[in-house]
C-alpha positions in Angstrom: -24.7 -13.2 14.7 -21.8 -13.6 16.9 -19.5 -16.4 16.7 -19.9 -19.5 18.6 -17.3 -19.6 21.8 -15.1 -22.3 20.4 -14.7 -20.8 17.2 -14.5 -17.1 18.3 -11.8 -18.1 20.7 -10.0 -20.0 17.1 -10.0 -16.9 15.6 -8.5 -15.0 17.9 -5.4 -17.5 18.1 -5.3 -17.2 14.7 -5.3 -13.6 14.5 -2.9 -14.0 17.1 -0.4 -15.9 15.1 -1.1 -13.0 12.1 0.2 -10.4 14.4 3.0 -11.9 16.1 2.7 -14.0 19.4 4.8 -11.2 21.4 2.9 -8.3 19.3 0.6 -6.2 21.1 -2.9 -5.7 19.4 -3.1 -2.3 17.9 -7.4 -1.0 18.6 -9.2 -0.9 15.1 -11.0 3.1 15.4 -13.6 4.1 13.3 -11.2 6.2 11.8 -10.0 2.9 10.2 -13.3 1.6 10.0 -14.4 4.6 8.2 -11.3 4.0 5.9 -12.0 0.6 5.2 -15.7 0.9 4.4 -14.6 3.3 1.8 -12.5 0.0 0.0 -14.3 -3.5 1.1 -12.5 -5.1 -1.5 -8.9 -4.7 -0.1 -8.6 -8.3 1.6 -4.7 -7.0 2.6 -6.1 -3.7 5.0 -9.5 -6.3 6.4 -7.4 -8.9 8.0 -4.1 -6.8 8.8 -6.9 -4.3 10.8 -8.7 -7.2 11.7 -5.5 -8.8 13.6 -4.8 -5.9 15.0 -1.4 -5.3 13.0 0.2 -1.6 13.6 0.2 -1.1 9.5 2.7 1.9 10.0 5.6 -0.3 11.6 4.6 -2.9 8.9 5.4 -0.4 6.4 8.8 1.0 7.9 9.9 -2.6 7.6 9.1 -3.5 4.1 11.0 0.0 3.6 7.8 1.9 2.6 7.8 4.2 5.1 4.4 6.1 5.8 3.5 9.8 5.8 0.0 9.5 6.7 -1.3 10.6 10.3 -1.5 13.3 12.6 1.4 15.2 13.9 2.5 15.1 17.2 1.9 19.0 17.3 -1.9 18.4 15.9 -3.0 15.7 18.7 -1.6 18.2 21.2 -3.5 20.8 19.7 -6.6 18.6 19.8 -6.1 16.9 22.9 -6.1 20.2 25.0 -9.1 21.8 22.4 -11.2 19.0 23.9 -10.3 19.6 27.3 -11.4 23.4 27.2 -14.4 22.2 25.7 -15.2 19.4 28.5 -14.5 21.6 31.3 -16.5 22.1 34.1 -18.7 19.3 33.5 -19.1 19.8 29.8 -21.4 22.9 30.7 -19.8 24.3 27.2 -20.7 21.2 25.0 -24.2 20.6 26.5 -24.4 24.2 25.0 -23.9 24.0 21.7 -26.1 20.2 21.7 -28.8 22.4 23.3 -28.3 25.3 21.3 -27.5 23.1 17.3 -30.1 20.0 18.0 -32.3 20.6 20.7 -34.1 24.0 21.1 -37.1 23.2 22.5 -35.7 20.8 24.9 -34.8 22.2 28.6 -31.2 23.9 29.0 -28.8 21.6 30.5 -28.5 23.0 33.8 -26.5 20.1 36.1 -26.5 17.4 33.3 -25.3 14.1 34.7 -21.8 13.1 34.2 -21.6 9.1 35.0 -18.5 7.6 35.6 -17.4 4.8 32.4 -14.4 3.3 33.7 -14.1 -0.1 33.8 -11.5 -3.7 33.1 -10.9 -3.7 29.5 -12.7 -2.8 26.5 -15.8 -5.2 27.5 -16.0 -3.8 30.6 -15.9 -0.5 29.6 -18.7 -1.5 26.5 -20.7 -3.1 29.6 -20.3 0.0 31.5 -21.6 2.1 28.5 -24.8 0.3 27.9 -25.8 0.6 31.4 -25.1 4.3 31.7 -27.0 4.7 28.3 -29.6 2.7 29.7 -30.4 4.6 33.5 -29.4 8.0 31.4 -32.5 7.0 28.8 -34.5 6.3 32.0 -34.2 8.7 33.9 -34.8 11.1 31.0 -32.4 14.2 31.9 -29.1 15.5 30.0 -26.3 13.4 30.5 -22.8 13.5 29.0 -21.0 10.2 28.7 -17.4 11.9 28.0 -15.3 8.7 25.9 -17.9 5.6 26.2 -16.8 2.8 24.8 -19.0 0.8 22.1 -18.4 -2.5 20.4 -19.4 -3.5 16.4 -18.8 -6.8 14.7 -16.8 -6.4 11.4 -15.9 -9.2 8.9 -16.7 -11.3 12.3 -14.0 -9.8 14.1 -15.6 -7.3 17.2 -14.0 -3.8 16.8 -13.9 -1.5 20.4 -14.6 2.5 19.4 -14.7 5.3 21.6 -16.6 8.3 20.6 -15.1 11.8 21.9 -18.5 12.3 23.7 -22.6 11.0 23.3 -25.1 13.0 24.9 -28.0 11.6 26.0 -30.5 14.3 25.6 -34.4 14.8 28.0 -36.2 12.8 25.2 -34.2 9.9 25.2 -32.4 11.0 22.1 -28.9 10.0 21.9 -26.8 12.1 20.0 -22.7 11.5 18.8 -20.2 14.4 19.4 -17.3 15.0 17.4 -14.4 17.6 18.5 -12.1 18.2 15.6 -9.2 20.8 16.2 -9.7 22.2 12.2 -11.0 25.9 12.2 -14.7 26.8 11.2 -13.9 30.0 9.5 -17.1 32.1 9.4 -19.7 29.0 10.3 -18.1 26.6 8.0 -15.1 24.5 7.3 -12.8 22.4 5.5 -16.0 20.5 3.7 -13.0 17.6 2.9 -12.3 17.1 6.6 -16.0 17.6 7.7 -16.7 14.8 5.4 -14.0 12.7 7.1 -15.6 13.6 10.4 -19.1 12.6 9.1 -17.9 9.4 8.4 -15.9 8.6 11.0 -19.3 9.8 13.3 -21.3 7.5 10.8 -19.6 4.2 12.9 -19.8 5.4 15.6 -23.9 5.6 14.9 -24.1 2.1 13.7 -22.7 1.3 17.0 -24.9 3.0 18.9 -27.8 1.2 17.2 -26.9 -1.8 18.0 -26.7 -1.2 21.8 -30.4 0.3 21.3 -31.8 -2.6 19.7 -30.4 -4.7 22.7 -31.4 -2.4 25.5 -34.7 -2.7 23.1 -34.7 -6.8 22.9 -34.2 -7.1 26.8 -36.9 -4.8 27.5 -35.5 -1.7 28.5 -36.1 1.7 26.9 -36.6 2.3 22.9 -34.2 5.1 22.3 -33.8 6.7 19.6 -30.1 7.3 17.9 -30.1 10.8 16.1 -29.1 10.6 12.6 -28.0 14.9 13.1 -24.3 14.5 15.0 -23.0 17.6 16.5 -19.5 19.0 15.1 -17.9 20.8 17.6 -14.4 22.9 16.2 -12.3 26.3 17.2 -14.4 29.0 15.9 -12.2 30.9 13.5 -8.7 31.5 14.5 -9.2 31.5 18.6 -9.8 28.3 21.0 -13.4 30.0 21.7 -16.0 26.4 20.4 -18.5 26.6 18.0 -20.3 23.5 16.5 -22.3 22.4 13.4 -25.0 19.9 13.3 -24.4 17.4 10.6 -26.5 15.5 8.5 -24.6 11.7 8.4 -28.1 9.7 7.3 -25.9 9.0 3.7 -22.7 8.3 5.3 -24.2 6.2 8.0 -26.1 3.6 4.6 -22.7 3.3 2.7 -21.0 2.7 5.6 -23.4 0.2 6.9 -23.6 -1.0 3.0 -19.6 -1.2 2.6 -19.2 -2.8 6.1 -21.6 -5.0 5.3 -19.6 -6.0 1.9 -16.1 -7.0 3.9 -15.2 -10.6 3.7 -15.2 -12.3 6.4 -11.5 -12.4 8.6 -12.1 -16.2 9.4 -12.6 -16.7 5.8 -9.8 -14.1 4.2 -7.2 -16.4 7.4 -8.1 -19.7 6.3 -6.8 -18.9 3.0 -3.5 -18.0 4.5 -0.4 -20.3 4.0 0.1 -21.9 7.5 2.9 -19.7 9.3 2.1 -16.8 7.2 3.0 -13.6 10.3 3.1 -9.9 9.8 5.3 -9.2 13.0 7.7 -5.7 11.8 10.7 -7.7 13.6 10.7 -10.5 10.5 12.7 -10.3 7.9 11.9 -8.1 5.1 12.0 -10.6 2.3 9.6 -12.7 4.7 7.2 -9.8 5.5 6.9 -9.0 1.7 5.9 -12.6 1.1 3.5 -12.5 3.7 1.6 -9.1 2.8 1.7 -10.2 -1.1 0.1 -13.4 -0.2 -3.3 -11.2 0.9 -5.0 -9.4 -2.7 -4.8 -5.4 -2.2 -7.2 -3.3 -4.0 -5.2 -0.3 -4.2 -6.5 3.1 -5.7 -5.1 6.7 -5.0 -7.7 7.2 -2.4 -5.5 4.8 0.0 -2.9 7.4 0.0 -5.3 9.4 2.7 -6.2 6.4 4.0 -3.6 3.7 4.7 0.1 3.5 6.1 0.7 0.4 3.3 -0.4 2.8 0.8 2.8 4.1 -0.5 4.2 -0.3 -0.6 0.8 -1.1 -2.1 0.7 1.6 -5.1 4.3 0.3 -6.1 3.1 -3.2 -6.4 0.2 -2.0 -8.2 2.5 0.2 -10.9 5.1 -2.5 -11.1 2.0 -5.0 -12.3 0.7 -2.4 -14.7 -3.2 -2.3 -13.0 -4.9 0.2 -13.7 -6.8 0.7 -10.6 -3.5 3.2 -9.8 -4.9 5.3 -12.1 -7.8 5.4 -9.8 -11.1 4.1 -9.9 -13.3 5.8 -12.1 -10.8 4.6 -14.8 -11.4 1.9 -13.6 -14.7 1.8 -13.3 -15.3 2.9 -17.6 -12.3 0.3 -18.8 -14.4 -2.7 -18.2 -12.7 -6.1 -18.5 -9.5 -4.4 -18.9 -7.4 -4.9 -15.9 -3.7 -3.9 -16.8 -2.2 -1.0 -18.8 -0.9 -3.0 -21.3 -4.4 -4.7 -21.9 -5.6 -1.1 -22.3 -2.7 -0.2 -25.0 -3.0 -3.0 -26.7 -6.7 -2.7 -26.8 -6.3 1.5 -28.4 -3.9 -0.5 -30.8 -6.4 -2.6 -32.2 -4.3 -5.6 -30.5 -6.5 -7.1 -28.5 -10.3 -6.6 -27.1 -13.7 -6.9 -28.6 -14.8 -4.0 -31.2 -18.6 -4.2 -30.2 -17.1 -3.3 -26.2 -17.6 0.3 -25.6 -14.2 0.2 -23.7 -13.0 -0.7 -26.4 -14.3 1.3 -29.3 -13.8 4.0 -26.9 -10.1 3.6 -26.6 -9.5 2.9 -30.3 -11.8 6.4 -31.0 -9.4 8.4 -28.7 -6.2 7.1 -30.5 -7.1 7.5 -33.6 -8.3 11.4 -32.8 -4.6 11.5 -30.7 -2.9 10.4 -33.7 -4.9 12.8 -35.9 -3.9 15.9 -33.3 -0.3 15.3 -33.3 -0.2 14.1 -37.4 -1.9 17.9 -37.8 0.5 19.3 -34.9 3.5 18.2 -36.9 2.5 19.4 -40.5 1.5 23.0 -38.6 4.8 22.6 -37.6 6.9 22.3 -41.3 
């Protein structure tokens, strides 16, 4: 449901004051979304995303400079990959869609290209649904090259543009994804095809939502494909190829996880009054103010985040064991800390009947067995 108008407009101002009053709002992609659905218990990365703070200056000045993103070279690289592949009309992409997801369907011989540009990212979200809607209609190929589409996240409306969605004869819409990593003999890195399919997953649940409405006002029924088409440099050349993708998994957690994220009206209110993450504070304020939201940092957020390296020291320096990630996490129970878990292999502290516990106690008794046997091997 979206907010009512009074309060929406509260929460921006609010997220406003977050970010720094002279801060520009950085856009939350589904990259990030992708990224946070992955950890819906990090409060720190939902409101800093949701307030639109640019996490990698954040980190610079609390003097944990980040090493994640892409490489000027890479975006190049990318950048002019999807140009090739766009050209002349997108005659290339509407290709592979035909060729990966839609056989049977007529080729795409002068597909329509409609024009998206509009005032803002509302506008351009307007513009979208419109063009979705005649291009369902009117029941021919059309390629809507970067639309913009709008999804409500923790309460907070995040704008995403999708590389390309093709709207196929049926009324089929389908989400395009142009990576610049190799497929090297018709398949590639299946890390970063994951990363894809994820990211794609958003921009599905998006979709959806602008096809229930066109639905609810009584316009077509379309029907979102749950198959995305990867499109990457076929071995070592520019020459495209493309994949179609299964995302139906990726697409549940996702809605699952994003469904899971506390509110940003709710994680603010908590927020001592003046609390601000602009990078031009001072550092001793700026720590203050990112400690004052709970992280829920794990290894994973090294991929992931540009607070990761600041986070993981935090975590290390307080002993949690969710830096040792979190399937050791997941089997230690009630045991939050390192020293808990010591103290618990000691015979210190913890319940005997816990499985954790008897579990930890079993290992160091067998580790003090295996080096008692490794010294007397040794006289």
């Amino acid at each position: 449901m979206p907010l009512p108008r009074t309060r929406e407009t509260g929460l921006r101002h609010r997220l406003a004051e977050l970010r720094g009053p002279e801060v520009p709002a950085k856009a939350l992609d589904a990259r990030a979304l992708a990224a946070l659905a992955a950890n819906p218990g990090c409060k720190r990365r939902a409101i800093l995303d949701g307030a639109g703070v640019d996490k990698a200056a954040l980190a610079d000045a609390l003097g944990s400079p980040s090493a994640f993103g892409q490489s000027q070279f890479a975006l190049t690289r990318g950048n002019a990959f999807e140009s090739r592949v766009k050209a002349d009309g997108g005659a290339e992409l509407l290709r592979l869609v035909h060729e990966k997801l839609d056989r049977k369907a007529e080729p795409p011989s002068d597909a329509e290209v409609p024009d998206l540009t509009a005032i803002g990212p509302q506008g351009r979200t307007a513009r979208t649904a419109l063009a979705l809607r005649d291009a369902t209609a009117a029941g021919c190929w059309t390629l809507l090259d970067h639309p913009m589409l709008a999804l409500e996240v923790a309460g907070s409306p995040a704008f995403l543009e999708p590389d390309a969605v093709v709207v196929h004869p049926d009324g089929g819409w389908t989400v395009v994804e142009i990576k610049s990593f190799p497929m090297l003999d018709g398949s590639a890195d299946p890390a970063k095809v994951g990363a894809a399919a994820r990211q794609a997953a958003v921009y599905v649940l998006a979709l959806e939502e602008v096809a229930a409405r066109l639905a609810h006002d009584g316009g077509p029924s379309p029907r979102v494909r749950h198959h995305v088409l990867l499109v990457c440099p076929k071995d070592f050349s520019n020459l495209a190829t493309a994949s179609a993708v299964d995302i139906r998994k990726q697409r549940a957690v996702t809605a699952r996880q994003l469904a899971r994220l506390t509110r940003v009206q709710d994680i603010a209110d908590a927020l001592p009054e003046g609390t601000c993450f602009s990078p031009d504070r001072p550092a001793d304020e700026l720590t203050e103010a990112v400690e004052a939201v709970p992280a829920t940092y794990a290894p994973e957020c090294l991929s992931a985040c540009e607070l990761a390296f600041h986070c993981r020291d935090r975590s290390r320096t307080d002993g949690a064991v969710t830096s040792l990630g979190r399937s050791v996490r997941a089997e230690l129970g009630g045991l939050t800390t390192v020293e808990d878990v010591l103290a618990a292999a000691r015979g210190e502290l913890g319940d005997p009947d816990d499985p954790a516990v008897a579990a930890l106690r079993r290992a160091a008794e067998l580790r003090a067995e295996a080096l008692g046997q490794g010294v007397a091997a040794c006289r």
